[in-house]
C-alpha positions, 0 to 999 in steps of 0.5 A, spaced: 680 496 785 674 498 783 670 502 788 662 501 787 658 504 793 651 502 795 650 498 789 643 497 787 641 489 788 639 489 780 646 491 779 649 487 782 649 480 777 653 485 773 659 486 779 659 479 780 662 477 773 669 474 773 674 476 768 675 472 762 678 470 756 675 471 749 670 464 750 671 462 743 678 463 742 679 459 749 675 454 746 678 452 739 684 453 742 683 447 747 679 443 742 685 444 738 691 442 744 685 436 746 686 434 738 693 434 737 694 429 743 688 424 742 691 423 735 699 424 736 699 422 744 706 423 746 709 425 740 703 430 740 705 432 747 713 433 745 709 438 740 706 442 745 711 442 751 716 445 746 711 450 743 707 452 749 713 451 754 719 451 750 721 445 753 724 439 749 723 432 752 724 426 750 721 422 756 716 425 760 716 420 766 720 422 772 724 417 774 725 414 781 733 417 782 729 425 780 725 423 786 730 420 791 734 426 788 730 432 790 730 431 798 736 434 798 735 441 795 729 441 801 731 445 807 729 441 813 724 447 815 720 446 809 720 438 810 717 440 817 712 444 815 709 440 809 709 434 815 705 438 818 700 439 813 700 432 811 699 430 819 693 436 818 690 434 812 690 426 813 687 428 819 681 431 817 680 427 812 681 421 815 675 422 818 671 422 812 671 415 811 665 413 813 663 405 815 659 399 812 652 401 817 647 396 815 640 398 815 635 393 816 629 397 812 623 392 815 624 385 818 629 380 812 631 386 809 638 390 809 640 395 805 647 399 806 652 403 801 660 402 801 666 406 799 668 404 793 675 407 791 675 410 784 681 405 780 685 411 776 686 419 778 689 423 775 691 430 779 694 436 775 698 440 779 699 447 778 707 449 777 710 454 772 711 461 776 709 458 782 709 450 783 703 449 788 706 443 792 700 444 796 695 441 792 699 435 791 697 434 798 690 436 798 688 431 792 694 426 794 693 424 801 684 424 800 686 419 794 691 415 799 686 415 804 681 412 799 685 406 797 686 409 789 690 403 786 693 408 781 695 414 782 697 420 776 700 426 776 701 431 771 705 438 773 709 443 767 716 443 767 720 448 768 725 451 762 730 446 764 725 441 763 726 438 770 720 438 775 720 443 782 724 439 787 719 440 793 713 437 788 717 431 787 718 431 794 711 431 797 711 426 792 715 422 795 713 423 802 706 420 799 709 415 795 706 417 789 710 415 783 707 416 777 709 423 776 709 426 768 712 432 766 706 435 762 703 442 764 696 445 762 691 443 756 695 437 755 696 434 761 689 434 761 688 431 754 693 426 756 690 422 762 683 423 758 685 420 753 692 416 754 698 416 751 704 410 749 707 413 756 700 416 759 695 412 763 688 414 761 685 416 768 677 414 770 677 422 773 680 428 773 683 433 779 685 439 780 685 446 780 688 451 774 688 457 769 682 457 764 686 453 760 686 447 765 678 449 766 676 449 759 680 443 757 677 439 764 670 440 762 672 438 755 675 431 758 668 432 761 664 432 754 669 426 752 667 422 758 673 423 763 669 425 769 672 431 774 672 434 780 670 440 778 671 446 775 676 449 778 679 456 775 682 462 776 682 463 784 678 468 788 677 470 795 671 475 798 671 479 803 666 481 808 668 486 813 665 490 819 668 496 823 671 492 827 676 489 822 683 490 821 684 493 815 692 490 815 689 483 815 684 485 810 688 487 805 693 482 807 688 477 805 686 480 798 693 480 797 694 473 798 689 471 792 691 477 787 699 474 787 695 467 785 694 470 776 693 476 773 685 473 772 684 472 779 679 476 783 678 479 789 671 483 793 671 487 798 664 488 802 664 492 808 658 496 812 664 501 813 666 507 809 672 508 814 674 500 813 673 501 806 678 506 805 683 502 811 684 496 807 685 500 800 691 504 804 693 497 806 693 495 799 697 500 797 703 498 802 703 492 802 703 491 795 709 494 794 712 489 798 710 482 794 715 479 789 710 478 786 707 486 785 706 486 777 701 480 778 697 482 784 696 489 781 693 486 774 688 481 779 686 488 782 684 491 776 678 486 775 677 486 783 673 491 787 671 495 793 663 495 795 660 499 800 653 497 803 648 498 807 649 493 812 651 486 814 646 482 812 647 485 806 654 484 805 651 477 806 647 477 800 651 479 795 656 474 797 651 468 797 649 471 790 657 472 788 658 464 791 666 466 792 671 459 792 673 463 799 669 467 803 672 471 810 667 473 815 672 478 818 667 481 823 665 481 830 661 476 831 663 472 824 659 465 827 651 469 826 653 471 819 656 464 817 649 461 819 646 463 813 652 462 808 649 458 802 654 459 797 661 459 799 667 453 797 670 454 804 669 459 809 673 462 814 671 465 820 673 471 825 680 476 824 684 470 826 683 465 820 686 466 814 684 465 808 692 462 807 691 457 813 686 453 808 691 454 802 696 450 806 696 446 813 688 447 818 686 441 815 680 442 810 682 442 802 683 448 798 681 445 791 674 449 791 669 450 785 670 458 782 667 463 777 660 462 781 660 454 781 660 453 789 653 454 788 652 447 785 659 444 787 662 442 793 670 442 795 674 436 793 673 431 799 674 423 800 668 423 797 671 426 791 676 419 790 670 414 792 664 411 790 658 411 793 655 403 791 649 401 794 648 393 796 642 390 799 640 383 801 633 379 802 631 373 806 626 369 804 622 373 810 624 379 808 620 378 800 615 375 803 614 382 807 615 386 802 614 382 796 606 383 796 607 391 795 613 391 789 607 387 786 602 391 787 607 397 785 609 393 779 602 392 776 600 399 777 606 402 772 604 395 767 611 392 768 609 385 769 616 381 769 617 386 775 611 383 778 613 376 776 620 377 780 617 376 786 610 372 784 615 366 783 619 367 788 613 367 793 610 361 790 617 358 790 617 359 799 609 357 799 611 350 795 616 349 800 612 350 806 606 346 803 612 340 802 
């Protein structure tokens, strides 16, 4: 990790750049992947499956006696901690779900908003080096909860070309049937676009490299909406004296092992914090499976030193992290002016790890700076918000005379004539 200290805020938008790959190179390359499949569709995808992922496939949809099959490679313990996740997630999203509330504006005039379920979605779930069966739960379960009619799922074959069991078990714990064997750009450029064996979804989710990312917001110019943009994970950290620098480091780790163009920040008020969690690092690293990873993520991470809290805090809202830990004495102080942050995690005990997985609150979060504008995947996510209204003759006779009025003003006078008529019409029948 990179160590900056006392940085100058005019400095600071240059310490809080994400890595990245050549942009121009990354989006001709996805063009071409998007391309390659709109026009060829499956036969375009068995083309990219074997080139990208050396994978040969002549069917992509995993069959219903794969599914039932992989239950048995599970251990009970992993089958026990994904129920309790689900009862976790279920729970906390179920709260979400919000009830029909008429509102009655003035007297014959009532106004409400109802969730509507978006009809067909389509989740993208990371596999490869590490199949994420978490994020089937994460997007799964909100979409069950708001009554999507179809589900769709895309996740990357390994080089046997069969889908990671426990995914295809979470699958199934969630009755989620449609499940494809196709990975990256082209899984994206499938449901946007459809294929012979692929549906084309309304809306895309799901987290990813910077492949998935530009090829989401791709869809996106295509006319497939999406979550968000959901790139390479990152975590910021802010700690105080009071800090574990085991538990620090250990949650710095946590995101590094995710890809090499993951990112992790550290921004402490302590020198002596500093230089703990930089030791810790150093021990804890050697220990991971994934030690090659999480070493080349450090390379683009840092340490920053700054004179204090509130300034710590400032950096982070302008840094606007996918994940931010308030490791401090008195976290809840800080979290009260957190303004940019996709999830936030706070005190010594709160791991950024229980969000990844089982507290309740969903991980598929906005990165590379997008928390300021986005918020997480929610229930939201897999609903419309469609407004209804209904008016009695009393309530136009209430509110008719100022929509004729406003109507006149702006010169639309066959909006004015929507009321005048139906205004005469009730007069009429009182003069009967």
């Amino acid at each position: 990790m990179k160590i900056i200290k006392y940085p100058a805020p005019e400095n600071w938008s240059n310490l809080i750049q994400r890595p990245a790959l050549n942009a121009s190179q990354l989006q001709e390359r996805v063009q071409d992947i998007m391309e390659t499949v709109r026009q060829k569709k499956d036969a375009g995808i068995r083309q990219l499956t074997q080139a990208i992922d050396g994978v040969n496939l002549e069917n992509f949809k995993v069959t219903e006696a794969e599914i039932n099959e992989a239950s048995k490679a599970i251990s009970e313990e992993l089958k026990s901690a994904i129920q309790i996740a689900k009862r976790n997630i279920t729970r906390f999203h179920r709260e979400q779900i919000q009830q029909k509330n008429i509102i009655e504006t003035m007297p014959g005039v009532q106004c409400w908003r109802q969730q509507v379920p978006i009809e067909k979605v389509g989740l993208y779930i990371p596999g490869g080096s590490a199949p994420l069966f978490s994020s089937l739960l994460m997007l799964g379960i909100p979409a069950q909860l708001a009554a999507c009619p179809e589900i769709i799922v895309c996740t990357p074959p390994g080089k046997d070309g069969n889908i990671s069991p426990v995914i295809l078990y979470t699958a199934n714990l969630l009755n989620i049937k449609n499940i494809f064997k196709i990975g990256g750009a082209q899984a994206i450029a499938a449901m946007t676009y459809g294929t012979e064996s692929v549906p084309k979804v309304d809306k895309l989710f799901g987290p990813g490299n910077q492949y998935v990312t530009e090829a989401k917001e791709q869809a996106q110019r295509a006319g497939t909406v999406i979550d968000m943009p959901a790139g390479p994970s990152e975590v910021l950290v802010i700690a105080d004296e009071s800090s574990h620098p085991a538990f620090v480091a250990a949650d710095l780790l946590s995101q590094a092992e995710h890809g090499a163009d993951s990112q992790v920040i550290l921004v402490t008020d302590s020198e002596r914090i500093l230089e703990g969690v930089l030791k810790e690092i150093r021990i804890q690293i050697k220990k991971l499976p994934r030690e090659a990873v999480a070493e080349k993520a450090l390379e683009n991470s840092k340490a920053i030193l700054l004179p204090s809290l509130e300034t710590c805090l400032q950096f982070s809202n302008q840094y606007a992290p996918e994940h931010l830990i308030i490791a401090t004495q008195e976290p809840l102080s800080l979290a009260q002016n957190v303004r940019n942050a996709g999830s936030v995690f706070l005190g010594q005990f709160t791991c950024e790890s229980a969000g990844d997985y089982a507290s309740g609150t969903n991980h598929t979060l906005p990165t590379n700076q997008y928390a300021r504008q986005y918020s997480g995947v929610s229930l939201d996510s897999f609903v419309k918000q469609i407004t209804f209204q209904q008016i009695s003759k009393t309530g136009i006779q209430n509110i008719g005379p100022a929509i004729e009025v406003m109507a006149e003003a702006e010169g639309l006078q066959a909006h004015k004539n929507a009321v005048s008529i139906r205004l005469a019409a009730i007069k009429n029948e009182k003069n009967v």
